[in-house]
mmJSON file of the N, C-alpha and C atoms, coordinates in Angstrom:
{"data_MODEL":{"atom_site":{
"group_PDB":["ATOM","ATOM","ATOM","ATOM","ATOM","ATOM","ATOM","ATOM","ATOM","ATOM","ATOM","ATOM","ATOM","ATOM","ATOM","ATOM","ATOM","ATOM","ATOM","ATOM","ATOM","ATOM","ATOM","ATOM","ATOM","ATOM","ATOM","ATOM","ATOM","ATOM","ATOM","ATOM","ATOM","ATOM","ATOM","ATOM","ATOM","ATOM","ATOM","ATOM","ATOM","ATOM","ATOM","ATOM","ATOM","ATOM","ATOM","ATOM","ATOM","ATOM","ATOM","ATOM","ATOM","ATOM","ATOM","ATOM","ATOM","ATOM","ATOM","ATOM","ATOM","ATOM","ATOM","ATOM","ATOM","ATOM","ATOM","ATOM","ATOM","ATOM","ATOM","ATOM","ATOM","ATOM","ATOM","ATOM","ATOM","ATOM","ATOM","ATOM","ATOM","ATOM","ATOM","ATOM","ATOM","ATOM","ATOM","ATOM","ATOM","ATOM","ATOM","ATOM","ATOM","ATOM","ATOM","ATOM","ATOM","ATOM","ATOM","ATOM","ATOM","ATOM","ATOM","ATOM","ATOM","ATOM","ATOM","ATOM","ATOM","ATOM","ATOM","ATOM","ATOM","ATOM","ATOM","ATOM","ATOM","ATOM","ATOM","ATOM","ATOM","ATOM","ATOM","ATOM","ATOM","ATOM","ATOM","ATOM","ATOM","ATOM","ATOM","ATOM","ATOM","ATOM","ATOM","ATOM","ATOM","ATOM","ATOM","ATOM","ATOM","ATOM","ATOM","ATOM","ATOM","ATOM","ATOM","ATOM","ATOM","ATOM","ATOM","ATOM","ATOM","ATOM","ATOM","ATOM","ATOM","ATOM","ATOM","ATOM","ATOM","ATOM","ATOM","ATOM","ATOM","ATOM","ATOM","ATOM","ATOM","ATOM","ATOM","ATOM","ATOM","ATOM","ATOM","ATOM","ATOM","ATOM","ATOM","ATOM","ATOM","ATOM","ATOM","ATOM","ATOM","ATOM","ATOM","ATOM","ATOM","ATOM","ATOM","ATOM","ATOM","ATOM","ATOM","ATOM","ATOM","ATOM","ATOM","ATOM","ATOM","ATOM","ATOM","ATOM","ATOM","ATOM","ATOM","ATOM","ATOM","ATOM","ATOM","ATOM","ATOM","ATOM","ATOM","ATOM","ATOM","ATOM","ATOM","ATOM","ATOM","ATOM","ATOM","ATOM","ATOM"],
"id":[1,2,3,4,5,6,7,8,9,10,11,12,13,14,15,16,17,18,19,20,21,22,23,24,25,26,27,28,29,30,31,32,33,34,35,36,37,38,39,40,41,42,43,44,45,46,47,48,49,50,51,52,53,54,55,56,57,58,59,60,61,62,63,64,65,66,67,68,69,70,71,72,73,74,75,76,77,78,79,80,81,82,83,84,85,86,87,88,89,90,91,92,93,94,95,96,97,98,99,100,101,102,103,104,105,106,107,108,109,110,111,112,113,114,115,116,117,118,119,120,121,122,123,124,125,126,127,128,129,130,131,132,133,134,135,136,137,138,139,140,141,142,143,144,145,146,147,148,149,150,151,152,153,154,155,156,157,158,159,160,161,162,163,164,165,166,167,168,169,170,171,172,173,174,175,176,177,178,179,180,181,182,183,184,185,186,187,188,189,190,191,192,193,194,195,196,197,198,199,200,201,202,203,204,205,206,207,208,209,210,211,212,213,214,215,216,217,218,219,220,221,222,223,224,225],
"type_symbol":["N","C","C","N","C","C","N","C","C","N","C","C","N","C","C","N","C","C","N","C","C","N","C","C","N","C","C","N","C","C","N","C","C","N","C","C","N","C","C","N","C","C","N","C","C","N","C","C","N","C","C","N","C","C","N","C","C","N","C","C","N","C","C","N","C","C","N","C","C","N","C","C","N","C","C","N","C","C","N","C","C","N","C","C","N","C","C","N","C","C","N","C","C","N","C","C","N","C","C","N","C","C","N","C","C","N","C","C","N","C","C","N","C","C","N","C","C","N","C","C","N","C","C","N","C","C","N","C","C","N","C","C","N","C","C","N","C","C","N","C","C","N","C","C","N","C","C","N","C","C","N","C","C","N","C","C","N","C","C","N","C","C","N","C","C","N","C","C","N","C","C","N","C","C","N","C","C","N","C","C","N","C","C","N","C","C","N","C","C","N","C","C","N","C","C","N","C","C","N","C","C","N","C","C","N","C","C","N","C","C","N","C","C","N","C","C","N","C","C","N","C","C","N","C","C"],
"label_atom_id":["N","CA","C","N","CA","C","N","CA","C","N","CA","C","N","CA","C","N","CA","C","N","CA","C","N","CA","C","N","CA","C","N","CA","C","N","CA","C","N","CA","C","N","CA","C","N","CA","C","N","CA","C","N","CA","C","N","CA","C","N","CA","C","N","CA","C","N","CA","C","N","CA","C","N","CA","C","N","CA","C","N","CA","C","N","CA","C","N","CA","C","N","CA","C","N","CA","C","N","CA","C","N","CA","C","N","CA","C","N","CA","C","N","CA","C","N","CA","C","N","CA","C","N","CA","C","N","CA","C","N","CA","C","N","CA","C","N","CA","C","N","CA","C","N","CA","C","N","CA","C","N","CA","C","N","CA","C","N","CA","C","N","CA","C","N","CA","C","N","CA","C","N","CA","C","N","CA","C","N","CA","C","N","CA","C","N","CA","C","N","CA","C","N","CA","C","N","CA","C","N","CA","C","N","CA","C","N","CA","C","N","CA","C","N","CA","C","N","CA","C","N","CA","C","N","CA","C","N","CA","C","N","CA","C","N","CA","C","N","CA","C","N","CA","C","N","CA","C","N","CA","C","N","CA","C","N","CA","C","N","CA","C"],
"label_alt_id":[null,null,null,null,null,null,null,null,null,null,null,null,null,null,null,null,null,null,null,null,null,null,null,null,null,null,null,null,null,null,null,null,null,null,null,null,null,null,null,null,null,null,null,null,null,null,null,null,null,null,null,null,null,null,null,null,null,null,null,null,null,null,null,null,null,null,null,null,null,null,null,null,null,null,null,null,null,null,null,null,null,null,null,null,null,null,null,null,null,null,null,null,null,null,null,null,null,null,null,null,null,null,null,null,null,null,null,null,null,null,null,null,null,null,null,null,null,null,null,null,null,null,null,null,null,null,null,null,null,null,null,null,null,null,null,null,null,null,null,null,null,null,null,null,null,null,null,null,null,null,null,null,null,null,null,null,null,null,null,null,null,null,null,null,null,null,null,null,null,null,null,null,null,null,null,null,null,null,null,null,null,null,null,null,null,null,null,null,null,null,null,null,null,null,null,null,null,null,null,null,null,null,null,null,null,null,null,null,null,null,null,null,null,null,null,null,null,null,null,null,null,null,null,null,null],
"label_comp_id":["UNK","UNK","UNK","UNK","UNK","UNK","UNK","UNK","UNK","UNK","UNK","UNK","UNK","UNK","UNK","UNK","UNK","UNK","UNK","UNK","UNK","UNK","UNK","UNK","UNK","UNK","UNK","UNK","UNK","UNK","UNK","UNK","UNK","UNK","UNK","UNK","UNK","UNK","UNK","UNK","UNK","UNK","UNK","UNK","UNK","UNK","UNK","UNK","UNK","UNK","UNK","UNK","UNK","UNK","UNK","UNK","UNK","UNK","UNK","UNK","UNK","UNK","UNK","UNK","UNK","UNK","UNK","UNK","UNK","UNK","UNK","UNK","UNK","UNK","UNK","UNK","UNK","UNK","UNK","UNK","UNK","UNK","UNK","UNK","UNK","UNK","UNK","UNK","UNK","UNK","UNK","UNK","UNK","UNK","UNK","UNK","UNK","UNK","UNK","UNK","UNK","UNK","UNK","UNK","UNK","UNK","UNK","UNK","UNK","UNK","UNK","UNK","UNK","UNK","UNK","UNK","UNK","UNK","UNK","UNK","UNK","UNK","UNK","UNK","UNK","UNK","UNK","UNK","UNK","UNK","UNK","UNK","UNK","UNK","UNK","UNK","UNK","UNK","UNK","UNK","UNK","UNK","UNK","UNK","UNK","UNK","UNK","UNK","UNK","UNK","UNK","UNK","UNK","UNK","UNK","UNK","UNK","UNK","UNK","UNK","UNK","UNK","UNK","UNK","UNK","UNK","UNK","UNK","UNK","UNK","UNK","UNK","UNK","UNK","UNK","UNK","UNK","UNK","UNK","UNK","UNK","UNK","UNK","UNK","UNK","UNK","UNK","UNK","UNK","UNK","UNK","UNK","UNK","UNK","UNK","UNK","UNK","UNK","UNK","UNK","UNK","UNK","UNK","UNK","UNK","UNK","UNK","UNK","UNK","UNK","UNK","UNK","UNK","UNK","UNK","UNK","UNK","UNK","UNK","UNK","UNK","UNK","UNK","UNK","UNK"],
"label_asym_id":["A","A","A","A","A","A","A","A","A","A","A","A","A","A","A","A","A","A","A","A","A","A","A","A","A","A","A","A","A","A","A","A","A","A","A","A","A","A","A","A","A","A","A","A","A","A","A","A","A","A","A","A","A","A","A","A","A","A","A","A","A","A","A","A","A","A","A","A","A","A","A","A","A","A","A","A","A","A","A","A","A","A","A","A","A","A","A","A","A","A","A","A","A","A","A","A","A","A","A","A","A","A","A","A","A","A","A","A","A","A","A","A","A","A","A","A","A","A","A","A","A","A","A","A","A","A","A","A","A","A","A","A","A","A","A","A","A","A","A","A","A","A","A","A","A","A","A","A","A","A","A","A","A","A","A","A","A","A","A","A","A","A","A","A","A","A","A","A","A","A","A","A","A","A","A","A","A","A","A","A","A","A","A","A","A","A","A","A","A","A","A","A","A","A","A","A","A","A","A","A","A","A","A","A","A","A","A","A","A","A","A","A","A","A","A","A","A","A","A","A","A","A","A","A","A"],
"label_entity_id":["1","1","1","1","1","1","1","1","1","1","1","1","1","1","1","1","1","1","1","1","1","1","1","1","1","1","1","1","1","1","1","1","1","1","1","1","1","1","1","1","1","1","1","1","1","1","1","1","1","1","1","1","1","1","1","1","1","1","1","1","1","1","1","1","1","1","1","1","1","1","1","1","1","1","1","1","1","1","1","1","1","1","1","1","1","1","1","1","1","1","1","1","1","1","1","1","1","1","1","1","1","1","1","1","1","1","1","1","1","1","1","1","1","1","1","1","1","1","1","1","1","1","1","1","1","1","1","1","1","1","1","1","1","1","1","1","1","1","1","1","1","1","1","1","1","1","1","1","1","1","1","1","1","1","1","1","1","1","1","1","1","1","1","1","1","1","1","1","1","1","1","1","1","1","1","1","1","1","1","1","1","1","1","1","1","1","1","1","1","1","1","1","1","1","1","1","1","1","1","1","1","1","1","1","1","1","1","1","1","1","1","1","1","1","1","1","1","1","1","1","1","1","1","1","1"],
"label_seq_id":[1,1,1,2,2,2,3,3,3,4,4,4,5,5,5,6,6,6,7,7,7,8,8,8,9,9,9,10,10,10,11,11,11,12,12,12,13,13,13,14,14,14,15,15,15,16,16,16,17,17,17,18,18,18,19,19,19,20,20,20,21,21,21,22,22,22,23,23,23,24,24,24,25,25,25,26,26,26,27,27,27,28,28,28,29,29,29,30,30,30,31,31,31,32,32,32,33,33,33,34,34,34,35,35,35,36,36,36,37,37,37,38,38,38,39,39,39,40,40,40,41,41,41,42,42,42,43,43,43,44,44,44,45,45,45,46,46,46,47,47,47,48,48,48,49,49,49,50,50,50,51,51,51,52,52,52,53,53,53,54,54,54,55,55,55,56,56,56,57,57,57,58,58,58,59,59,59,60,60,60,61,61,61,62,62,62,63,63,63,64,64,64,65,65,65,66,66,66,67,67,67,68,68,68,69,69,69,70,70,70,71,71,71,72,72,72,73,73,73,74,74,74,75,75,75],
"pdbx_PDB_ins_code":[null,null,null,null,null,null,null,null,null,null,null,null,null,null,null,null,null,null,null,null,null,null,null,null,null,null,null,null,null,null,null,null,null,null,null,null,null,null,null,null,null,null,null,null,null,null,null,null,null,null,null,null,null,null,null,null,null,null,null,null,null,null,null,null,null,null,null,null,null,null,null,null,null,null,null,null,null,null,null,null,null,null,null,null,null,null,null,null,null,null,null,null,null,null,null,null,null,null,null,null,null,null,null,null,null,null,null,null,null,null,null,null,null,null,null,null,null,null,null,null,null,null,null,null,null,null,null,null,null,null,null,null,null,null,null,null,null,null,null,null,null,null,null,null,null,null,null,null,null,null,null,null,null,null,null,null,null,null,null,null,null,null,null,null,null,null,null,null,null,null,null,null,null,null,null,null,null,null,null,null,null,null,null,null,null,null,null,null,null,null,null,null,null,null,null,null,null,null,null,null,null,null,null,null,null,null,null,null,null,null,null,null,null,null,null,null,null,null,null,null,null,null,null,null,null],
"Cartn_x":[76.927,77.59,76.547,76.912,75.629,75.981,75.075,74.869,76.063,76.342,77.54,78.967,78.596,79.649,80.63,79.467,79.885,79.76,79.507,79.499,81.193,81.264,82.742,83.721,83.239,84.322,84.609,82.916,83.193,84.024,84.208,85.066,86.066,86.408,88.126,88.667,87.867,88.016,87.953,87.319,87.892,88.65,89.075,90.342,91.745,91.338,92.452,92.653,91.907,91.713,92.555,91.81,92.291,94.012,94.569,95.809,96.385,95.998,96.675,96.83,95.63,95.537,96.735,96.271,97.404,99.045,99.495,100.664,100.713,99.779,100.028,100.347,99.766,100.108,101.412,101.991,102.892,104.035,103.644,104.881,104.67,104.16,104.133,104.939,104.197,105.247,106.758,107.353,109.028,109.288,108.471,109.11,109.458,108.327,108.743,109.38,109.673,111.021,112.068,112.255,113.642,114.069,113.071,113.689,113.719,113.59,113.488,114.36,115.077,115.92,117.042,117.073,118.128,117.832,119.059,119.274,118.375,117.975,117.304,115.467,115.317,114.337,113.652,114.757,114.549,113.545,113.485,112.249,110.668,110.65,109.671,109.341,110.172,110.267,109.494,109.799,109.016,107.207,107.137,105.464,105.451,105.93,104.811,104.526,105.475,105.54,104.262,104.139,102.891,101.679,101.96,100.294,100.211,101.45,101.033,100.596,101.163,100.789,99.229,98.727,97.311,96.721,96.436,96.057,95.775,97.189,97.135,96.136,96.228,95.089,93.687,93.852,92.09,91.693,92.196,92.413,91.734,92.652,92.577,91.494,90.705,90.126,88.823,88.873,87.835,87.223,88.648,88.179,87.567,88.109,88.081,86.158,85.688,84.222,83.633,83.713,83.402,82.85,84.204,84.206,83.283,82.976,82.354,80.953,80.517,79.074,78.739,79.673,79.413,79.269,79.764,79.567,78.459,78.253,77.214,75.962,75.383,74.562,73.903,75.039,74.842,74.977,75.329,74.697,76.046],
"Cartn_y":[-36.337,-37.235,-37.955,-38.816,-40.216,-39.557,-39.792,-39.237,-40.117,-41.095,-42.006,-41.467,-41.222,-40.508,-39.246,-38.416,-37.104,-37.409,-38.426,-38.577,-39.178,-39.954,-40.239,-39.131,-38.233,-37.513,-36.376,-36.218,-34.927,-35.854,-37.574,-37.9,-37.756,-38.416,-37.865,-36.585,-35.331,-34.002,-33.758,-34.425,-33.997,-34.643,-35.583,-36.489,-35.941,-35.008,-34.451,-33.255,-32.383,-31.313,-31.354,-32.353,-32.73,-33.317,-33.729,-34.0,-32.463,-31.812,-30.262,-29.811,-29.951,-29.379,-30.181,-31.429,-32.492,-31.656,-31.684,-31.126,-29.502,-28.835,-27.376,-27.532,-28.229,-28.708,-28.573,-30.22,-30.161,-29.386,-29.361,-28.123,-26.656,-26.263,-24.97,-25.97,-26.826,-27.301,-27.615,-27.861,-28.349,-26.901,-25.696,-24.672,-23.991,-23.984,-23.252,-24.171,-25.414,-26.294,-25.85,-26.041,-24.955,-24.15,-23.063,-21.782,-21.654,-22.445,-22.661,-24.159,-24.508,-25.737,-25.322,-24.874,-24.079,-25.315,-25.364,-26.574,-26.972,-25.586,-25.523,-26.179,-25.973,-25.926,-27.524,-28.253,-29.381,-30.428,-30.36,-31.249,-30.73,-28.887,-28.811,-29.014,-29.367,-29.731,-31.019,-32.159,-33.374,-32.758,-32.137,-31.417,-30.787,-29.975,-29.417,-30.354,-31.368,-32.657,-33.349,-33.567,-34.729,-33.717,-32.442,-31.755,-31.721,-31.579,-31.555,-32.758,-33.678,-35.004,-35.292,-34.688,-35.19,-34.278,-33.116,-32.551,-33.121,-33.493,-34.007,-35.335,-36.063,-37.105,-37.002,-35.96,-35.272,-34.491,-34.148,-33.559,-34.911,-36.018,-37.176,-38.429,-38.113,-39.052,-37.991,-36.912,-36.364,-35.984,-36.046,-36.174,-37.713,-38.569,-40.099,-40.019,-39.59,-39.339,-38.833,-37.804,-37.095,-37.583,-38.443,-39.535,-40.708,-40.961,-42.181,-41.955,-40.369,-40.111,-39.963,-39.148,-39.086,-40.008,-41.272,-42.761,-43.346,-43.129,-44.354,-43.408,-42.066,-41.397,-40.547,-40.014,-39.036,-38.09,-37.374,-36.578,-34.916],
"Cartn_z":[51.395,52.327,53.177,53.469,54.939,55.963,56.397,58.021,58.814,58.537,59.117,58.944,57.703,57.303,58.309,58.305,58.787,60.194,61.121,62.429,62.842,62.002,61.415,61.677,60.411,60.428,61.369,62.256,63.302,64.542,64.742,65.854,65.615,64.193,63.918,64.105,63.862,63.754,65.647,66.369,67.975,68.419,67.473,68.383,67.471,66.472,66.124,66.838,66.976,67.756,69.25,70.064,71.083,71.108,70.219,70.059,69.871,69.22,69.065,70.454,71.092,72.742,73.323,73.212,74.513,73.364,72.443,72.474,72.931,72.876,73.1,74.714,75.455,76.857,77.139,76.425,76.561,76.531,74.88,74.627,75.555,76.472,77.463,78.576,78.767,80.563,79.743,78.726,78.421,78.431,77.441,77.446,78.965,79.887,81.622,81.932,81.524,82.47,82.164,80.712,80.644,80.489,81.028,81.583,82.764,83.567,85.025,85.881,84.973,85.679,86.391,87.363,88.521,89.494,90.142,91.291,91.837,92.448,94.125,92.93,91.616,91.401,90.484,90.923,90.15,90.793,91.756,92.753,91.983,91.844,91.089,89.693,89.165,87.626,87.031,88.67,88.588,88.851,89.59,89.98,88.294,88.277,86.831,85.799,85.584,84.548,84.868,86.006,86.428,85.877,86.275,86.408,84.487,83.852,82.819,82.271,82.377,81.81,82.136,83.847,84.084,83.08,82.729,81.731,79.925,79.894,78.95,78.795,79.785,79.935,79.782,80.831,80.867,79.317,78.607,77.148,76.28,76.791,75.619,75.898,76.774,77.342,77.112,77.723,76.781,75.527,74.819,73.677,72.986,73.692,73.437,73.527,74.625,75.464,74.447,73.72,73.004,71.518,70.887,70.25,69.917,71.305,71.293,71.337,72.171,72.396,70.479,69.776,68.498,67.716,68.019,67.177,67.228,68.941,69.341,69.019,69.523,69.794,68.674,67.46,66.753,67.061,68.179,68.997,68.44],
"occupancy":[1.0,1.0,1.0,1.0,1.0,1.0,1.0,1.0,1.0,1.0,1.0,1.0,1.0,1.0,1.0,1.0,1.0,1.0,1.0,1.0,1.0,1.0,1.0,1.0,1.0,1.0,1.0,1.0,1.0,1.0,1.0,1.0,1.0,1.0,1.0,1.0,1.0,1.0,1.0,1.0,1.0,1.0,1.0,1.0,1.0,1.0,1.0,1.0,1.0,1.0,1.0,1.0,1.0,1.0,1.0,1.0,1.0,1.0,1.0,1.0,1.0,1.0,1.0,1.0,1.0,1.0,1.0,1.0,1.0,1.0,1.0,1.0,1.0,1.0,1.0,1.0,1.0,1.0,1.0,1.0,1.0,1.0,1.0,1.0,1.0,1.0,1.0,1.0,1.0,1.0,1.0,1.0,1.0,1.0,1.0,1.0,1.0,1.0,1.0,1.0,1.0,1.0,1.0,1.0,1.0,1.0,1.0,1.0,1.0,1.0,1.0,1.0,1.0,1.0,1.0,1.0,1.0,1.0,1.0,1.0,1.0,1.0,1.0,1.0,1.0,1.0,1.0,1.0,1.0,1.0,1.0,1.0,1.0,1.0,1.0,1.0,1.0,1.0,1.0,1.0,1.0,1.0,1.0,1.0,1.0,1.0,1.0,1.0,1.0,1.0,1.0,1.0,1.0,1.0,1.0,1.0,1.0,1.0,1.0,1.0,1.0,1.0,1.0,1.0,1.0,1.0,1.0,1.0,1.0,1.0,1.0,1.0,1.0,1.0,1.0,1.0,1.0,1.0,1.0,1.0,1.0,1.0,1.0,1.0,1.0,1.0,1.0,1.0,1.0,1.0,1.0,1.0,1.0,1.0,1.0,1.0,1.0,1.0,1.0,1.0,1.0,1.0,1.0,1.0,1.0,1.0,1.0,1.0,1.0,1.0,1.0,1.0,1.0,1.0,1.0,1.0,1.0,1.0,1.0,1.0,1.0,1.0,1.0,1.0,1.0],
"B_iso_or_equiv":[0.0,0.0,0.0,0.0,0.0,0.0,0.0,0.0,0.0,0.0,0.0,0.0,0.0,0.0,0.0,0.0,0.0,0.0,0.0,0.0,0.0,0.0,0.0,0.0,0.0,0.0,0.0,0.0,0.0,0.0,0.0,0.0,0.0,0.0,0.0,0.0,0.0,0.0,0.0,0.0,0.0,0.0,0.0,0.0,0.0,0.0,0.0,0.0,0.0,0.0,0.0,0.0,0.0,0.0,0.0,0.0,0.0,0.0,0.0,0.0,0.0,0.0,0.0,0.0,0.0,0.0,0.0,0.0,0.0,0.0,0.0,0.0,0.0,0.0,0.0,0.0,0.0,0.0,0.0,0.0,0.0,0.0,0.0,0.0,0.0,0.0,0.0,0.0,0.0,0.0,0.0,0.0,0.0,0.0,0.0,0.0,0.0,0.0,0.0,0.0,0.0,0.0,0.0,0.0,0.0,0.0,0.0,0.0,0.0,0.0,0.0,0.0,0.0,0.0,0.0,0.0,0.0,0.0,0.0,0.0,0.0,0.0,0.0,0.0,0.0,0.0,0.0,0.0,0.0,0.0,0.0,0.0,0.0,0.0,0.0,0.0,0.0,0.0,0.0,0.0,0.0,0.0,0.0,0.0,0.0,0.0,0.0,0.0,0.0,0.0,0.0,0.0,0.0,0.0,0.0,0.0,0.0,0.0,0.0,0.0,0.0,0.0,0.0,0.0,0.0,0.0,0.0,0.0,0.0,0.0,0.0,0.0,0.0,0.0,0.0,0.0,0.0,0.0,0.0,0.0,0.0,0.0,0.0,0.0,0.0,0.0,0.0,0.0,0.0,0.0,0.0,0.0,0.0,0.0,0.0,0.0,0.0,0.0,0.0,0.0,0.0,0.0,0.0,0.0,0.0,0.0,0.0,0.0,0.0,0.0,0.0,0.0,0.0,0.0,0.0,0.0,0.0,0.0,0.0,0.0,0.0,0.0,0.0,0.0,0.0],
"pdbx_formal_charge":[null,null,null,null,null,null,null,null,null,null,null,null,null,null,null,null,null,null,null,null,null,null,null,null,null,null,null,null,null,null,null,null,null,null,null,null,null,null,null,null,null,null,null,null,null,null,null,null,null,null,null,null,null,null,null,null,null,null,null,null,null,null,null,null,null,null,null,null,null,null,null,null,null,null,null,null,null,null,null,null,null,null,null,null,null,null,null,null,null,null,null,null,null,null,null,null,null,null,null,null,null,null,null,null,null,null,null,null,null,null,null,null,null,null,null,null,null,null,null,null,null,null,null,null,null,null,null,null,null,null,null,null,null,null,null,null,null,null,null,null,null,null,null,null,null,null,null,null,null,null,null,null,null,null,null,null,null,null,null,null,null,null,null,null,null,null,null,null,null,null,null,null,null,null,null,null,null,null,null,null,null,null,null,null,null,null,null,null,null,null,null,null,null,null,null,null,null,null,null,null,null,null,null,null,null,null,null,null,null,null,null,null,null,null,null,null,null,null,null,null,null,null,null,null,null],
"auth_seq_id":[1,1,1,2,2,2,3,3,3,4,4,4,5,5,5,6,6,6,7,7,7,8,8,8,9,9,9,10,10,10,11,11,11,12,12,12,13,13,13,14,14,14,15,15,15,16,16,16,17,17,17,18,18,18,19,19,19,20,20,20,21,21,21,22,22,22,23,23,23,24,24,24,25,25,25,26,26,26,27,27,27,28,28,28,29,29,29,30,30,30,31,31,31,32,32,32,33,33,33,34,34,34,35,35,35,36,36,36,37,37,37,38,38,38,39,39,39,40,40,40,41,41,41,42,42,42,43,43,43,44,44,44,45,45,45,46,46,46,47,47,47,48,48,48,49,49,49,50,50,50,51,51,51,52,52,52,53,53,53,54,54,54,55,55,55,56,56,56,57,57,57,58,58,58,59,59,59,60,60,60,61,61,61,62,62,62,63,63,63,64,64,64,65,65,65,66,66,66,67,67,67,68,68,68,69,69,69,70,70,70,71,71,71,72,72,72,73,73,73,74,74,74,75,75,75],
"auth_comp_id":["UNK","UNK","UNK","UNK","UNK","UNK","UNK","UNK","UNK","UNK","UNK","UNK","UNK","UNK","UNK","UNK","UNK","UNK","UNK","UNK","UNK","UNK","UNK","UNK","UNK","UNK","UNK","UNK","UNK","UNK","UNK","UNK","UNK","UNK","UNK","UNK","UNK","UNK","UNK","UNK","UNK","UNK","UNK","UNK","UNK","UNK","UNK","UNK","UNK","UNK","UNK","UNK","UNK","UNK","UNK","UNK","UNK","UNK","UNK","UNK","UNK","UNK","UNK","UNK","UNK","UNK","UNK","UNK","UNK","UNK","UNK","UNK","UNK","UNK","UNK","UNK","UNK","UNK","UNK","UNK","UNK","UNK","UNK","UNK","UNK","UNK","UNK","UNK","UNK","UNK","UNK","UNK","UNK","UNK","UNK","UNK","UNK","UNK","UNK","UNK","UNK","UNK","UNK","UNK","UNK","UNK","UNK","UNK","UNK","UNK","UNK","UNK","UNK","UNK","UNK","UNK","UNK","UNK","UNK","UNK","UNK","UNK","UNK","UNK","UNK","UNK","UNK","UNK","UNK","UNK","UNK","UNK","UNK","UNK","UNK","UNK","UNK","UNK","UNK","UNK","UNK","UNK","UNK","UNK","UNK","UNK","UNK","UNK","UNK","UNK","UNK","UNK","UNK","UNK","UNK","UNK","UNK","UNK","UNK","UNK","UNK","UNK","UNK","UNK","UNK","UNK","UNK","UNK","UNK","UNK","UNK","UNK","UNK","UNK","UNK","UNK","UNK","UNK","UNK","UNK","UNK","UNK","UNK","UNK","UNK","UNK","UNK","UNK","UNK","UNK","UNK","UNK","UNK","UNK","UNK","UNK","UNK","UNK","UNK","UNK","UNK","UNK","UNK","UNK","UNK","UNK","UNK","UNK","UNK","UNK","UNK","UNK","UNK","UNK","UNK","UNK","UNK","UNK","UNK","UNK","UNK","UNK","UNK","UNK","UNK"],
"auth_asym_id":["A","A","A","A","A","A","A","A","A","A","A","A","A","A","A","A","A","A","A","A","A","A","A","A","A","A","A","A","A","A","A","A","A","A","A","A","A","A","A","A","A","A","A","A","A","A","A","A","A","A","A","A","A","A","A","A","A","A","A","A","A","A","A","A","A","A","A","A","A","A","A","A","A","A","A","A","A","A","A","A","A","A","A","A","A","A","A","A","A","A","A","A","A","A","A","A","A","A","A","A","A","A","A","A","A","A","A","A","A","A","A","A","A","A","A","A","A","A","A","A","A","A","A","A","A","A","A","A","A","A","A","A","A","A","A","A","A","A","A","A","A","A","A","A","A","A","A","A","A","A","A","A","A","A","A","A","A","A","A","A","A","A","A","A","A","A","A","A","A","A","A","A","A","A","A","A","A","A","A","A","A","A","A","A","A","A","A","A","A","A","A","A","A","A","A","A","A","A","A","A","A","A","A","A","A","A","A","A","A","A","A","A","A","A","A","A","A","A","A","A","A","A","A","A","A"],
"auth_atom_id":["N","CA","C","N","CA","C","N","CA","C","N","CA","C","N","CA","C","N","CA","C","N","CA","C","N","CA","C","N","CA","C","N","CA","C","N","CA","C","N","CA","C","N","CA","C","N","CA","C","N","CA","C","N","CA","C","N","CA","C","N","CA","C","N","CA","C","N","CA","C","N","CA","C","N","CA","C","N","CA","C","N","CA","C","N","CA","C","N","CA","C","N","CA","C","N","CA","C","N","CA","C","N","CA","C","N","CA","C","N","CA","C","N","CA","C","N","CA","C","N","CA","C","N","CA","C","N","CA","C","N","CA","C","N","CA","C","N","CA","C","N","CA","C","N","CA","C","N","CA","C","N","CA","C","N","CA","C","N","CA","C","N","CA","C","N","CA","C","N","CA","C","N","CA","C","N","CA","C","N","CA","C","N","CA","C","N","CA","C","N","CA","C","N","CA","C","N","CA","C","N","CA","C","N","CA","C","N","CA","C","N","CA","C","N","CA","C","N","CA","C","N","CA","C","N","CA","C","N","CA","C","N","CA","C","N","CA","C","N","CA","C","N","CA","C","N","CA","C","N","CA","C","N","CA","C","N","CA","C","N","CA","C"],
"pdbx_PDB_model_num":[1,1,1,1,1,1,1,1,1,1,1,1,1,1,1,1,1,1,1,1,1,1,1,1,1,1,1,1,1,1,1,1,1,1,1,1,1,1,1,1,1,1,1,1,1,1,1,1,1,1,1,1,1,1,1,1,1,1,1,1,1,1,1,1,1,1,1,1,1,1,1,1,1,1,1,1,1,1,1,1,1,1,1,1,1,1,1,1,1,1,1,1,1,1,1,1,1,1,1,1,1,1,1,1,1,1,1,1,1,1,1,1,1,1,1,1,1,1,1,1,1,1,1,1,1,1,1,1,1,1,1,1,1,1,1,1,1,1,1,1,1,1,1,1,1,1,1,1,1,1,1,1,1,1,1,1,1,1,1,1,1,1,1,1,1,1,1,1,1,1,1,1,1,1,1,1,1,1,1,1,1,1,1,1,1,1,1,1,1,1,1,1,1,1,1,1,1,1,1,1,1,1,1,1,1,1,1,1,1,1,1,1,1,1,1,1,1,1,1,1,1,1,1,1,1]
}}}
């Protein structure tokens, strides 16, 4: 295989990776939402959503980082 090649394929391989993470995220904050959607508890339902979503960001943007140091750098 070219060295291009396999720099290639180790970004695809963390931006796939990192998609496994951003859903394993997710899928934990839907599962504690609904086992936890009681009246009094729905104000917090909007808080764990956000913290998960920032996660999920920070997941995909690092992997994006990650990505790009591997394109441009080799590294």
């Amino acid at each position: 295989m070219s060295e291009e090649f396999e720099y290639l394929q180790r970004a695809v391989d963390r931006l796939m990776e990192a998609q496994r993470e951003a859903l394993d995220v997710t899928e934990r904050a839907l599962n504690a939402e609904a086992e936890s959607l009681g009246e009094d508890e729905r104000s917090g339902a909007s808080e764990r959503f956000e913290t998960a979503l920032v996660d999920v960001r920070d997941i995909l943007e690092g992997a994006l980082e990650d990505a790009r140091d591997i394109l441009e750098g080799g590294a």
